[in-house]
C-alpha positions as CSV (number, residue, x, y, z in Angstrom):
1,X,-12.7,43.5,-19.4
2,X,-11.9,41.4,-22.9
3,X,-11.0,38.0,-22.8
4,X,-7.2,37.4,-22.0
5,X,-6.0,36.5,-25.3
6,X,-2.7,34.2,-25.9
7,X,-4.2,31.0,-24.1
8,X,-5.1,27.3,-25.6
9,X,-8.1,26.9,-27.7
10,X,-10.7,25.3,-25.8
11,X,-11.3,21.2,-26.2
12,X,-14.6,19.7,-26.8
13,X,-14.8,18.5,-24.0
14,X,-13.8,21.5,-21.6
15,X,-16.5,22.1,-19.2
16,X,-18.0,25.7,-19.3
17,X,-18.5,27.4,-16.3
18,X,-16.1,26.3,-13.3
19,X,-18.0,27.2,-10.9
20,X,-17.9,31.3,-11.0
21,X,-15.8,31.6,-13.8
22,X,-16.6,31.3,-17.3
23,X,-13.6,29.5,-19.2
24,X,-11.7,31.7,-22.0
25,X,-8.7,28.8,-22.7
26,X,-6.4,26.9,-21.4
27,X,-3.0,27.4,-19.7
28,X,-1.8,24.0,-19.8
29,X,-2.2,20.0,-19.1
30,X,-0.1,18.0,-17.3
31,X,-0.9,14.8,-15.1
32,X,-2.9,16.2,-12.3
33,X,-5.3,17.7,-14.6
34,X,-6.0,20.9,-16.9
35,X,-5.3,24.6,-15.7
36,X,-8.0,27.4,-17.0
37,X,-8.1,30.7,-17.7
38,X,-11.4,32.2,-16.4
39,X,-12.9,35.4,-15.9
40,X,-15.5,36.1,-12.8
41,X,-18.7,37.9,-13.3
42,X,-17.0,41.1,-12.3
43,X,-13.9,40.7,-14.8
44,X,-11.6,39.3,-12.2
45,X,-8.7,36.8,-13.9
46,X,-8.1,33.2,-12.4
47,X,-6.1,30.3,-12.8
48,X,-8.1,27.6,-12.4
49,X,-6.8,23.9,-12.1
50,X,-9.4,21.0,-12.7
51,X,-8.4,17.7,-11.3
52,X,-8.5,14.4,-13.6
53,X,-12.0,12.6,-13.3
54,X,-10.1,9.2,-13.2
55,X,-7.7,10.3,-10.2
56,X,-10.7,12.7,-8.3
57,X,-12.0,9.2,-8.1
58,X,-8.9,7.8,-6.2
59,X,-9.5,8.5,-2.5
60,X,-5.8,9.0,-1.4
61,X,-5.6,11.5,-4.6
62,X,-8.4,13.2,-3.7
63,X,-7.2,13.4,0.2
64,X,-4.1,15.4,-1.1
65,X,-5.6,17.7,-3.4
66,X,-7.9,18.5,-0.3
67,X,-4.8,19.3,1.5
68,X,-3.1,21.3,-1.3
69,X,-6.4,23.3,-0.7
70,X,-6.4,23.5,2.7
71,X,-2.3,24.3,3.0
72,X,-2.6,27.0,-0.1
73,X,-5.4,28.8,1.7
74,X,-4.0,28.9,4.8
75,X,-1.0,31.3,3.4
76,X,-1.1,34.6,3.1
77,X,1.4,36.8,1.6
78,X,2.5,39.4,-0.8
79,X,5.0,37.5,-2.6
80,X,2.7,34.0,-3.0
81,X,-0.7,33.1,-5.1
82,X,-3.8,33.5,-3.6
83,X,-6.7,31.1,-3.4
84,X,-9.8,32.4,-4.7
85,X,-12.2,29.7,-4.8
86,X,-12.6,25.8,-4.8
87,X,-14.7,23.0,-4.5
88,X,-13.1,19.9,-3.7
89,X,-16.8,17.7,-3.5
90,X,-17.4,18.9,-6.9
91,X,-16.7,16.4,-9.8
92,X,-14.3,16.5,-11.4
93,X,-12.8,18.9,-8.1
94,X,-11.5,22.5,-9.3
95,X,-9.1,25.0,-7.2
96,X,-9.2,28.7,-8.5
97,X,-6.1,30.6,-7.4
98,X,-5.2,34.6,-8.4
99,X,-4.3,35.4,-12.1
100,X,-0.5,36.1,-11.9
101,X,1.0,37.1,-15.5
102,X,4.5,36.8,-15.9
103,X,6.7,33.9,-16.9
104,X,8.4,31.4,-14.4
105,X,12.1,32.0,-13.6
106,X,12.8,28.6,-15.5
107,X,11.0,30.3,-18.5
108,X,12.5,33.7,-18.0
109,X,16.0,32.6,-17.7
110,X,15.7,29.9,-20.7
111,X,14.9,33.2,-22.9
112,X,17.3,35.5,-21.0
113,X,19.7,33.5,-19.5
114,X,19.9,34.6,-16.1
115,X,18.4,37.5,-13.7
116,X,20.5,40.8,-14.2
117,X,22.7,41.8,-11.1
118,X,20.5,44.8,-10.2
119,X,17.4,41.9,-10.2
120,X,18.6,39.9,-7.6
121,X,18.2,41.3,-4.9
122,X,15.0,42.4,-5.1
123,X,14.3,38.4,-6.5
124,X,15.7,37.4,-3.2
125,X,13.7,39.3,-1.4
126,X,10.7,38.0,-2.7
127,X,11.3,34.5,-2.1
128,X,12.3,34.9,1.6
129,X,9.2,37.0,2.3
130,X,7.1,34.5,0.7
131,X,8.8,31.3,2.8
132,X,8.4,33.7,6.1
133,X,4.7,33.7,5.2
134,X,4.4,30.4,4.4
135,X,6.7,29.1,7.3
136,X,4.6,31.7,9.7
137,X,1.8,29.2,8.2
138,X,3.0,26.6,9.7
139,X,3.7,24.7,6.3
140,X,6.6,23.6,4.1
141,X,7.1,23.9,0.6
142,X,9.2,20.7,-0.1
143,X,9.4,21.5,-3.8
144,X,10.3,25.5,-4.5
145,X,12.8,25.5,-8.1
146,X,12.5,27.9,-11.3
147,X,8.9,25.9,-12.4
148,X,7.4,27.2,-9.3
149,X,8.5,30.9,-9.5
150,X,7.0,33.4,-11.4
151,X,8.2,36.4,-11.8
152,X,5.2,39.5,-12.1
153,X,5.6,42.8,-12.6
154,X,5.4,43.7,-8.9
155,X,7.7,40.7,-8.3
156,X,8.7,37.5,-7.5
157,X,5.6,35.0,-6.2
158,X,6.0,31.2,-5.1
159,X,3.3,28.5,-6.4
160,X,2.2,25.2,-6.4
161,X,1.7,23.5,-3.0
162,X,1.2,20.5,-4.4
163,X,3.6,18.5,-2.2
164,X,3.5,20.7,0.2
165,X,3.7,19.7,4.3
166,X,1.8,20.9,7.4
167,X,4.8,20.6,10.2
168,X,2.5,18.7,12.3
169,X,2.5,16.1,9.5
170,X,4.6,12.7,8.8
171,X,7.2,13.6,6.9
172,X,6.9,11.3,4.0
173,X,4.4,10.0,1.7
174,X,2.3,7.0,2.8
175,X,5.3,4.5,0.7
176,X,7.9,5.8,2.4
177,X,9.1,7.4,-1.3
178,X,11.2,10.8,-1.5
179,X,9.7,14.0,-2.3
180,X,10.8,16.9,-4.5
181,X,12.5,17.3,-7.7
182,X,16.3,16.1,-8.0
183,X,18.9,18.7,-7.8
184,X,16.7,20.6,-5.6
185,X,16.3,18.2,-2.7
186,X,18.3,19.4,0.3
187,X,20.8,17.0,1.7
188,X,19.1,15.5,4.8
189,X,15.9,14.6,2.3
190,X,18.6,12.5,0.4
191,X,19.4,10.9,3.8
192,X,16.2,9.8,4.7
193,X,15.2,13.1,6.9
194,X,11.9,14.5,7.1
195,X,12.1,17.8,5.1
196,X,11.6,20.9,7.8
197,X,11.7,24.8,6.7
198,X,15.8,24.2,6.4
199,X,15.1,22.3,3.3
200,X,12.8,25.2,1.9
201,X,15.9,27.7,2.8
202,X,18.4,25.3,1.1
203,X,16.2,25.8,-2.0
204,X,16.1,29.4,-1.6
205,X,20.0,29.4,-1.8
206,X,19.7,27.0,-4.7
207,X,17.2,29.6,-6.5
208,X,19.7,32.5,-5.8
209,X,22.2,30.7,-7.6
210,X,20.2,29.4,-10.8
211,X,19.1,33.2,-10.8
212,X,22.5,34.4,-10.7
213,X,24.0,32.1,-13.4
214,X,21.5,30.4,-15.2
215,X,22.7,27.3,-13.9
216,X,21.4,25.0,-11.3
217,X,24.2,24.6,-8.5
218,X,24.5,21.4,-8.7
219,X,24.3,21.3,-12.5
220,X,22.7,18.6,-14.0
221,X,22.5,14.7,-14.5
222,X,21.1,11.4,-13.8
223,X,19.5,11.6,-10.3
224,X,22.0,9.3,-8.3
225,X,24.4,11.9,-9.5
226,X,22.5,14.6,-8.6
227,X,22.0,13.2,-5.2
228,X,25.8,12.6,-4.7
229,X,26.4,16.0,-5.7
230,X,24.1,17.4,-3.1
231,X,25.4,15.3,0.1
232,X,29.0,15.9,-0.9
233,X,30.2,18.3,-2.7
234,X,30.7,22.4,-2.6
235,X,28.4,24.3,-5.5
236,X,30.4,26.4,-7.3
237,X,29.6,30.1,-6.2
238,X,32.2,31.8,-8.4
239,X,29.6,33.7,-10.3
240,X,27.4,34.2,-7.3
241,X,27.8,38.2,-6.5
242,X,29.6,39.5,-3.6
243,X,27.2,40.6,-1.8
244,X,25.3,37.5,-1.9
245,X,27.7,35.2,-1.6
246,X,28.3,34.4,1.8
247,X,24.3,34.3,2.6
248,X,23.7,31.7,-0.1
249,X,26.9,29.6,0.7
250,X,24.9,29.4,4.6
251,X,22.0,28.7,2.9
252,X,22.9,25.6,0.9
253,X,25.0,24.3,4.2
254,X,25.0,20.5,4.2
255,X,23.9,20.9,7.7
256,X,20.4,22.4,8.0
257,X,21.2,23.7,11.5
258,X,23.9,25.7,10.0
259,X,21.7,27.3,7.6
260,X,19.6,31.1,8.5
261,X,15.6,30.6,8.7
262,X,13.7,32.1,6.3
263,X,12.8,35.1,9.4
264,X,16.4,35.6,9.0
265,X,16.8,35.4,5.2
266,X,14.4,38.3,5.1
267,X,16.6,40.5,7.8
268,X,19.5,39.7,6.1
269,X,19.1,40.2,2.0
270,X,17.3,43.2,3.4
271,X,20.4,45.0,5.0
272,X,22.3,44.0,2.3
273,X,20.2,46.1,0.2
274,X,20.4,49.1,2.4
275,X,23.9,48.7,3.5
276,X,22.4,48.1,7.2
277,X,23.3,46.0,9.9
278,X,21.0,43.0,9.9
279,X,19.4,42.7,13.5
280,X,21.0,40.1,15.9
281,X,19.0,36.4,14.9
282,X,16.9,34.8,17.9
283,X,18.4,32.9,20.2
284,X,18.6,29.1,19.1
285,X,18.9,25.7,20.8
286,X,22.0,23.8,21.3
287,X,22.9,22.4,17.6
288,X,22.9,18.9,17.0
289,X,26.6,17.7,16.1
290,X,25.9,15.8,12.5
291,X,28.6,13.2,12.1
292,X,30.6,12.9,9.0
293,X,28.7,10.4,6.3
294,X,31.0,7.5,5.4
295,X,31.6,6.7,1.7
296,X,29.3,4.3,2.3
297,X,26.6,6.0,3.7
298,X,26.9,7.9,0.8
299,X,26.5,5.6,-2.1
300,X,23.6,4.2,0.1
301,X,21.4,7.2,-0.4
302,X,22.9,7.7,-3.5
303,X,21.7,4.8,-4.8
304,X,18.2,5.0,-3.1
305,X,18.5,8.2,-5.0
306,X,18.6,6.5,-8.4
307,X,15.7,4.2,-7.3
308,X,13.0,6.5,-6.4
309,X,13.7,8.7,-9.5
310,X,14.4,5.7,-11.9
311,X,11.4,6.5,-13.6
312,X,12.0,9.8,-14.4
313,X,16.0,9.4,-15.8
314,X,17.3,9.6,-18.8
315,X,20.1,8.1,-20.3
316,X,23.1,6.0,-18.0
317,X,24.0,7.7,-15.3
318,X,27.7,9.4,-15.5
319,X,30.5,7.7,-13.2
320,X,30.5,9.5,-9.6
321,X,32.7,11.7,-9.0
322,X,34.9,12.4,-5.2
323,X,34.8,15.6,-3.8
324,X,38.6,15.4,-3.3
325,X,39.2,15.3,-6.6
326,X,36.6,17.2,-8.2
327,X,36.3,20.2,-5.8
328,X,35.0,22.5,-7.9
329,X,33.5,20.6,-10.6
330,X,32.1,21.5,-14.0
331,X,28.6,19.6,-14.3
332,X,27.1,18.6,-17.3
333,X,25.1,21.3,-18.2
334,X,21.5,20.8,-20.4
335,X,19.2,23.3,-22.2
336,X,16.6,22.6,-19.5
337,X,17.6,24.9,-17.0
338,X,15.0,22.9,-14.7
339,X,16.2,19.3,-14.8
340,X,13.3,16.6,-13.6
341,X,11.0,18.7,-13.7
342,X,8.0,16.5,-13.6
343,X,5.3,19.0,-12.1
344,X,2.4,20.5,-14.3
345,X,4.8,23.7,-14.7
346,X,3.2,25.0,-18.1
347,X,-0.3,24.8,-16.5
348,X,0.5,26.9,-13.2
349,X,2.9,29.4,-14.9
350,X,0.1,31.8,-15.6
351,X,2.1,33.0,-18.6
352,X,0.3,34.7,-21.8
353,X,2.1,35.9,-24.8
354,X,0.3,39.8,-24.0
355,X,1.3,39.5,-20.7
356,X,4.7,38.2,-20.1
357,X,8.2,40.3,-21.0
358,X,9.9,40.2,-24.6
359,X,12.9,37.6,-24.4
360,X,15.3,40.5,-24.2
361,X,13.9,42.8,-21.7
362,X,12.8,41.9,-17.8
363,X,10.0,42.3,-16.6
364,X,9.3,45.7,-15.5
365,X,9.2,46.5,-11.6
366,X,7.4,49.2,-9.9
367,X,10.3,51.7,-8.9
368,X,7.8,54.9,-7.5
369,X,9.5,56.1,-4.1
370,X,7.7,57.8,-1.4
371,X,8.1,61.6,-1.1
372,X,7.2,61.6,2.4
373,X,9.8,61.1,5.2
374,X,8.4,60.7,8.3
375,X,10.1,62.4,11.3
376,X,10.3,62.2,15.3
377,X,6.9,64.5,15.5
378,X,4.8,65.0,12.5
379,X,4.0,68.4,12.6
380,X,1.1,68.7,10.6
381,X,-0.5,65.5,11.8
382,X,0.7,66.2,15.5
383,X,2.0,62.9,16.3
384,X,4.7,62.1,18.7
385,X,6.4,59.2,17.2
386,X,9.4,57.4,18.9
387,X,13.0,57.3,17.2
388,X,14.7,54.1,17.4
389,X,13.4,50.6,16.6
390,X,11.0,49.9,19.6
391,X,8.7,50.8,16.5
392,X,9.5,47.6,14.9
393,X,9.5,45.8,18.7
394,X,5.8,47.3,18.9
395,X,4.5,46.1,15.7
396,X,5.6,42.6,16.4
397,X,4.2,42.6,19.5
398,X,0.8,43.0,17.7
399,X,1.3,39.6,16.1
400,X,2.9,37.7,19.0
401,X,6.2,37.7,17.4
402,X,9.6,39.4,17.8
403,X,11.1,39.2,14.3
404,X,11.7,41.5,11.4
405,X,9.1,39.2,9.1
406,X,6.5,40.7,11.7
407,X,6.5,43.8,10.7
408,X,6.1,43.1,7.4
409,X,2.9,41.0,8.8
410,X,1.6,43.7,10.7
411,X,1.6,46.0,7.9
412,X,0.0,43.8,5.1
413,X,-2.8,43.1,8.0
414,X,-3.4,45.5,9.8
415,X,-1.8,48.7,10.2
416,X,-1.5,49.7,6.6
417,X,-0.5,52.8,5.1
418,X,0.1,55.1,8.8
419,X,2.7,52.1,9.6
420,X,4.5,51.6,6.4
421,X,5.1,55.3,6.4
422,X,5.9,55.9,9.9
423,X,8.4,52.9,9.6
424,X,10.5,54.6,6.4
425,X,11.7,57.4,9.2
426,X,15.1,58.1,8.9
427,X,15.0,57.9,12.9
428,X,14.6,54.4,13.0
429,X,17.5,53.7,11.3
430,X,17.9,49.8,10.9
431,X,14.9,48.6,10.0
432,X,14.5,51.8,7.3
433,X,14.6,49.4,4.3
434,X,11.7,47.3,5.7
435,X,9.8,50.1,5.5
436,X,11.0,51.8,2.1
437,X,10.8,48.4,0.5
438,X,6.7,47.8,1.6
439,X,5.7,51.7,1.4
440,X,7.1,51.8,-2.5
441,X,6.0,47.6,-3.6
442,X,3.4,47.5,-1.6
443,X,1.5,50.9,-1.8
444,X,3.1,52.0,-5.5
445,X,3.0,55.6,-6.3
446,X,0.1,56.3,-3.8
447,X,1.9,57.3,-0.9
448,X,4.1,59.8,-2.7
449,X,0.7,61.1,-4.1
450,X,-1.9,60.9,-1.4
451,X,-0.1,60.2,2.1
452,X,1.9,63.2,1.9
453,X,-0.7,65.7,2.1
454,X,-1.5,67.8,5.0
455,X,-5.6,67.4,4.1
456,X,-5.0,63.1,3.6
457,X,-2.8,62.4,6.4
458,X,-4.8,62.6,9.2
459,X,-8.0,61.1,7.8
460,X,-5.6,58.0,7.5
461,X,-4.0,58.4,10.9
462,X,-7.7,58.3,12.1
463,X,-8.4,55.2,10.1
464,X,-5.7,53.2,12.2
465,X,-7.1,50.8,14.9
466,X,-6.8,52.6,18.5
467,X,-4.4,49.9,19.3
468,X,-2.1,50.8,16.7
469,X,-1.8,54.1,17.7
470,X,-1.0,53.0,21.4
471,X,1.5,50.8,20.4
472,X,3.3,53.7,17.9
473,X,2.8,56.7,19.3
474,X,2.3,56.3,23.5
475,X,2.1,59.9,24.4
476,X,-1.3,59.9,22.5
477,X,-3.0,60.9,19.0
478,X,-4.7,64.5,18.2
């Protein structure tokens, strides 16, 4: 494989190799450190992030790149990056994550302005996929915007776990300071909350919008006035689509037990793409009643707001503004579509001038559709198969779980190419766009190609784990 070409000449002082990978340029700098491009001994691309000697030698900075490490490997998912390789004892340390090309949806939608309609869907998708996978993880995010999007040719993919948090952790940072970038940040982080999987879904809904407009929802702006925003008033959803617009309206609730879960995020943006009823959404606790803030409570947090971001704002903050007489405001708007952004967003993008989509045309998605439609008994393979969703019931059960997300576990694990097909059956009605959506993204053109011959079939069939076969076809497998 040549050399991906596009990338930052070299320094003189840019080690060569990093660890397995020989170094071809850079991606990007930024405070952490320097991002490479490298190529493995057998061709394979990486992105690979090398810390700053002076902060590997700070031990608290050196305890949280450990844990970026830890957290990033512990995820794993379709729709976020993979880590390859790393060596956190090495000096200075170095994490090596999968080679996405593509620009980030801050990028994208600087050059094109926003997602087309027919995009966002699909967009939407993606991102609740990847924060089931990384919720299933037991992790939050705490800092998903545009910067930490990229959008590939198969699809969307979340990056950058930098501040990210294992849910057994304390919610803040050892100073008690708030995490995340302003304008992002979900309501209850403003008030002092710890930041749970709600605050990942309110940044989902805050994605859908910035997708859909080109606009961040709460516009942009000093960071006290961001904050106010936030806590009190409505974003305007006006150029939200239909379809979408009730789902990210619950998303970007003020109060986080209002909002879906990102299980339920994937159920739902996927019946709305089929025209399907979503399925019923687990039972939940008794909700916490959140009393009203005060105005005072308000500019309280407000103002704490302004102090922990003072650093990064520019220019005097405008006058705040009430909800009653603002209620739906028109925000300041700024050419950077990702406003205090202060992570190393050039250096993780993974973006290369041969690689990433013209500024008029989006990047290209794989649209191949299976040929094959399985039904109740597969005649050629001789499989009795049942015909309602205890299908879906049966791969969950595989994974301990009882949620649509499982499925889509159970077939990136282990069940494969027998499951994804069995699960786009007409029959099972529901649940058919789960299937249609992983048999065509995940498998591509192969299953139209291969899966539906008579001579292929059953050699695949065969290759399913004996437990899979109990759990999808109980009257037995010939």
């Amino acid at each position: 494989m040549s050399d991906p070409g596009g990338f930052g000449p070299l320094a003189m002082d840019d080690r060569e190799p990093i660890g397995p990978y020989r170094i071809v340029g850079r991606m990007g700098a930024g405070g952490m450190g320097v991002v490479y491009a490298g190529i493995a001994a057998d061709g394979a691309r990486a992105a690979v992030k090398v810390i700053h000697p002076g902060l590997a030698a700070d031990p608290q900075f050196l305890a949280r790149f450990v844990r970026e490490v830890e957290l990033l490997s512990r995820v794993r998912g379709r729709c976020t990056v993979s880590v390859l390789a790393a060596d956190t004892a090495a000096m200075p340390p170095w994490l090596a994550t999968e080679f996405v090309p593509g620009p980030t949806l801050s990028t994208y939608v600087q050059q094109n302005a926003r997602l087309q309609p027919d995009e966002l869907l699909p967009f939407g998708l993606d991102i609740a996929e990847a924060l089931t996978d990384i919720h299933r993880a037991g992790i939050v995010h705490r800092d998903l915007k545009p910067g930490n999007v990229i959008l590939s040719a198969s699809g969307a993919k979340v990056l950058d776990f930098g501040i990210a948090r294992a849910l057994d952790e304390s919610g803040l940072t050892g100073t008690g300071a708030l995490i995340g970038t302003p304008g992002w940040i979900s309501p209850e982080q403003y008030r002092g909350d710890v930041a749970d999987t709600a605050a990942d879904v309110f940044a989902w809904g805050a994605l859908m919008v910035y997708a859909a407009t080109g606009r961040p929802p709460f516009g942009t702006g000093a960071p006290d006035v961001l904050a106010y925003r936030v806590m009190s008033v409505e974003p305007d959803l006006s150029e939200v689509p239909a379809p979408l617009h009730d789902l990210v309206r619950g998303a970007l609730a003020k109060d986080r037990t209002s909002r879906p879960t990102a299980y339920e995020l994937l159920d739902q943006v996927t019946a709305l793409t089929s025209g399907t009823k979503p399925m019923p959404p687990p039972p939940r606790g008794r909700r916490l009643m959140v009393p009203l803030w005060s105005a005072a409570a308000v500019v309280a947090a407000v103002a704490a707001a302004g102090a922990v971001f003072a650093a990064g704002s520019r220019g005097t903050p405008e006058a705040l503004r009430s909800p009653s007489s603002s209620p739906a405001p028109t925000y300041e708007e700024s050419p950077q579509p990702d406003p205090g952004d202060t992570s190393d967003e050039a250096a993780t993008a993974n973006e290369s001038p041969e690689d990433a989509p013209s500024t008029t045309e989006p990047p290209k998605r794989r649209t191949s559709t299976p040929t094959m439609r399985a039904s109740t008994r597969h005649a050629d393979a001789g499989v009795p198969c049942a015909s309602d969703d205890s299908i879906l019931r049966q791969v969950a059960a595989l994974n301990g779980g009882s949620l649509p997300g499982d499925a889509v576990v159970a077939r990136k694990r282990c069940v494969g190419r027998w499951v994804a097909a069995e699960l786009d059956s007409p029959e099972v009605g529901g649940i058919d766009l789960i299937a249609k959506r992983n048999a065509t993204r995940f498998l591509g053109g192969e299953i139209g190609s291969n899966f539906c011959s008579l001579e292929s079939r059953p050699a695949l069939l065969a290759s399913a784990p004996a437990a899979i076969r109990a759990f999808l076809c109980p009257d037995g497998f010939r």
